[in-house]
Backbone as a ProteinNet text record, in pm:
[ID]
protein_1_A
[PRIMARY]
XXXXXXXXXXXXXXXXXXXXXXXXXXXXXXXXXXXXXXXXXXXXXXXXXXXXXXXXXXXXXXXXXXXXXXXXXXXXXXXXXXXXXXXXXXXX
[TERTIARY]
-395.9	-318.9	-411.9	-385.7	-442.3	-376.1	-476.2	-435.8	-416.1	-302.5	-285.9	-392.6	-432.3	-539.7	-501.5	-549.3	-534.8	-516.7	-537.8	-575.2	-434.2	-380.5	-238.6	-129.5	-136.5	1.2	26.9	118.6	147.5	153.3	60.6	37.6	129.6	125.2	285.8	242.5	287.3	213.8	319.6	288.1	354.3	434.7	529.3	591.6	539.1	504.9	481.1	605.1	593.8	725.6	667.3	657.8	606.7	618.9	531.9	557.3	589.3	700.7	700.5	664.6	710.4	585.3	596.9	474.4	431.8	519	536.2	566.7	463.2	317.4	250.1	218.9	259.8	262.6	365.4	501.1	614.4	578	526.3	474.2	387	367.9	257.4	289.4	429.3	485.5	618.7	653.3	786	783.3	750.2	744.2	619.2	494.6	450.7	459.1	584.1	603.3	661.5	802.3	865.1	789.4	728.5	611	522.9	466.7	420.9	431.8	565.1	639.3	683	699	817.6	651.7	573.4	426.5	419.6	416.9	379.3	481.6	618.9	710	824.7	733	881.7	792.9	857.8	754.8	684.5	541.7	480.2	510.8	538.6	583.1	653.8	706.4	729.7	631.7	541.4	470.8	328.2	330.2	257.2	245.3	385.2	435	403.2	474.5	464.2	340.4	224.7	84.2	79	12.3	-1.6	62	208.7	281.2	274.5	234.8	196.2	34.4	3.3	-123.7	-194.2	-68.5	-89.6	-4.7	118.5	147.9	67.6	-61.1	-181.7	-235.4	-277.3	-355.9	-305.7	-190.7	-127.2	-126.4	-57	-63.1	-211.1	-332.8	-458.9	-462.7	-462.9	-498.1	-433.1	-289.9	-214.1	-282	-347.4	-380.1	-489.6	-562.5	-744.8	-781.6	-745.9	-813	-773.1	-614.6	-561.6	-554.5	-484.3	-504.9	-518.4	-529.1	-528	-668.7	-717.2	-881.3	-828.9	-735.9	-695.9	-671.5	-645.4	-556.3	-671.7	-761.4	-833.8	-889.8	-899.9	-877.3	-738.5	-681	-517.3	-574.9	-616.1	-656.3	-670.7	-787.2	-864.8	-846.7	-713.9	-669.2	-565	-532.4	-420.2	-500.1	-612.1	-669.4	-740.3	-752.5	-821.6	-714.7	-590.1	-472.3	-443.8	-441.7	-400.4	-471.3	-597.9	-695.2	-669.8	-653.1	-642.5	-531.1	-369.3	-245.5	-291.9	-356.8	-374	-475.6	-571.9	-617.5	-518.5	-455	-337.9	-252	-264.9	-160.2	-207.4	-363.6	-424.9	-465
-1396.5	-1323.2	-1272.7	-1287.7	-1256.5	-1152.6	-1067.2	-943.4	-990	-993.8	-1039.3	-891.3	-982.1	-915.2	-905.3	-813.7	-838.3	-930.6	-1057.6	-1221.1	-1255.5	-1235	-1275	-1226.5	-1106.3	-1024.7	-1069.8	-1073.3	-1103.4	-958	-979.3	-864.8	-845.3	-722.2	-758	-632.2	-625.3	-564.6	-449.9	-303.9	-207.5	-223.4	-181.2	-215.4	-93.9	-144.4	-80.9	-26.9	89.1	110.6	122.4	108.4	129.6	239.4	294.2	407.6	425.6	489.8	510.3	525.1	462.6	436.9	604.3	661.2	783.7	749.3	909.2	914.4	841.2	833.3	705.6	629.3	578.7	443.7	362.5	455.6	393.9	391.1	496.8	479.9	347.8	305.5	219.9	104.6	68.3	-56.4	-106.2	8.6	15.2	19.5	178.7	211	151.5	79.5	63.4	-103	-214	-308.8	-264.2	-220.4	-175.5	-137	-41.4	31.3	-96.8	-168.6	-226.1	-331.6	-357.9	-494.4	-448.3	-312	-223.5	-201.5	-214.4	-190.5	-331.4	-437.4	-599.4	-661.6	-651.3	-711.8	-645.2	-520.3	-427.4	-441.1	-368.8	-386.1	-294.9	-287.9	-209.3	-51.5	-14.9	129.1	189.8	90.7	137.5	122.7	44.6	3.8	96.6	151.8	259.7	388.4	399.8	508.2	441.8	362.7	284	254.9	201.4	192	331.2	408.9	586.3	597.7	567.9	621	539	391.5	318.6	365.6	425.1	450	564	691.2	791.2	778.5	662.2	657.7	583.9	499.4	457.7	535.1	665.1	718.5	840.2	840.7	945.4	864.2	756.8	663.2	660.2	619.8	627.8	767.5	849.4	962.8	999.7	971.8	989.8	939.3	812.3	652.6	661	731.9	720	698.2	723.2	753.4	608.8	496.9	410.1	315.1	272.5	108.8	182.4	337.2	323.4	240.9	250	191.3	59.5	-5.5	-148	-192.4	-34.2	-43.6	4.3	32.4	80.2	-44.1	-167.9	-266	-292.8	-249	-252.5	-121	-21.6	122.9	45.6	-7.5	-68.6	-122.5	-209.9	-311.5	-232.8	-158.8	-80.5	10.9	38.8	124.4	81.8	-74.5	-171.9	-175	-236.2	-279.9	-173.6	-79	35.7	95.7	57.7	82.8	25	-175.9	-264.3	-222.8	-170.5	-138.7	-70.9	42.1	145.2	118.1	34.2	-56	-128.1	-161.5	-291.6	-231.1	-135.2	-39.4	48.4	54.3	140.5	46.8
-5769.2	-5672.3	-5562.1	-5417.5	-5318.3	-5236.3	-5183.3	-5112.2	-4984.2	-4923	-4760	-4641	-4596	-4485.4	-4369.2	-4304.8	-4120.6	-4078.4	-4118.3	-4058.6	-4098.9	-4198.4	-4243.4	-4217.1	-4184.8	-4104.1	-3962.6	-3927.4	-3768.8	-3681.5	-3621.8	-3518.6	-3380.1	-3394	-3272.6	-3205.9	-3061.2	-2954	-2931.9	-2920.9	-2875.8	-2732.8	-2722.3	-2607.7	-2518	-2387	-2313.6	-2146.7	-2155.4	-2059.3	-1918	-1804.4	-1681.2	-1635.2	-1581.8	-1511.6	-1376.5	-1342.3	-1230.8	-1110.6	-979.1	-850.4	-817	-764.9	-710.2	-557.7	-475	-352.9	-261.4	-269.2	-222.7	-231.4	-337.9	-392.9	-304.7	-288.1	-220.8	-113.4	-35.5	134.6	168.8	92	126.5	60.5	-12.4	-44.8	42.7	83.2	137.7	286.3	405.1	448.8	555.8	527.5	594.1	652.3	633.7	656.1	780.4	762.9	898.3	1046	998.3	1086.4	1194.1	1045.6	1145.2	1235.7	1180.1	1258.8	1385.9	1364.2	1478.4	1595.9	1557.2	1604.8	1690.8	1601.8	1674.9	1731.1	1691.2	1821.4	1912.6	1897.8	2062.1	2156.1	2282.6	2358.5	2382	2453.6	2442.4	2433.4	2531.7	2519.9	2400.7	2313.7	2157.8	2080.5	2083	2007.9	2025.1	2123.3	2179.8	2064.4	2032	1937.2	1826.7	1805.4	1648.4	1584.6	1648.2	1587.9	1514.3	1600.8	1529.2	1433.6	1409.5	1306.8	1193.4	1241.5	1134.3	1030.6	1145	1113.1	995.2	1061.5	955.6	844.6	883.3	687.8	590.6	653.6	589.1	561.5	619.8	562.8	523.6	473.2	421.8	262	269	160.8	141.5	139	86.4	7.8	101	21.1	-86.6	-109.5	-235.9	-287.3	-298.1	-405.4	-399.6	-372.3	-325.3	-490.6	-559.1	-717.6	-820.3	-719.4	-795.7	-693.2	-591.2	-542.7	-329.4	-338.6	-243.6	-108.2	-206.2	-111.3	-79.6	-136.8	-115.6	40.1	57	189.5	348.8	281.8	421	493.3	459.5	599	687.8	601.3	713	761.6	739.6	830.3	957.2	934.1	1003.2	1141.4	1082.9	1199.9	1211.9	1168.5	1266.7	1377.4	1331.4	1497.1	1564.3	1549.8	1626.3	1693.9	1625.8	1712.5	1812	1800	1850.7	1949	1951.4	2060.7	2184.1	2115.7	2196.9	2283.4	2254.1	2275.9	2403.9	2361.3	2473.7	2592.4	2562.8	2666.7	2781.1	2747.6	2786.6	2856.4	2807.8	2932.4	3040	2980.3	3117.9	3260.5
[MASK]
++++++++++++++++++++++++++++++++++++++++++++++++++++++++++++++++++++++++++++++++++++++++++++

């Protein structure tokens, strides 16, 4: 007679439940597509507005997430105040 071992039982995995997206988690899955489309095809004088606002829900979103995926996001920082520089060039 043999003692069934670890090797012989079927191992079966705890179910895991997801946790819920944080308020910047959502800013920065949701909220910053719009932004920046509303940024690249109005015309300028909206888009004037729209960069900036695209801009600080990046970095409103980072700072929620700084500790979980927000660093992901600081090259879109990036090119949003490149873009945004360029914008305000273009109009002076």
């Amino acid at each position: 007679m043999t003692i069934p071992g670890p090797s012989s039982r079927r191992m079966s995995r705890p179910a895991v439940a997801a946790a819920p997206a944080s308020g910047p988690a959502l800013l920065l899955a949701i909220t910053l597509a719009p932004m920046a489309a509303l940024a690249a095809f109005t015309p300028a004088r909206i888009a004037r507005v729209a960069a900036p606002l695209a801009a600080a829900v990046l970095v409103a979103g980072i700072a929620g997430e700084i500790t979980h995926i927000g660093l992901f996001f600081v090259p879109a920082l990036a090119a949003m105040a490149v873009a945004g520089v360029m914008l305000w060039r273009e109009g002076s």
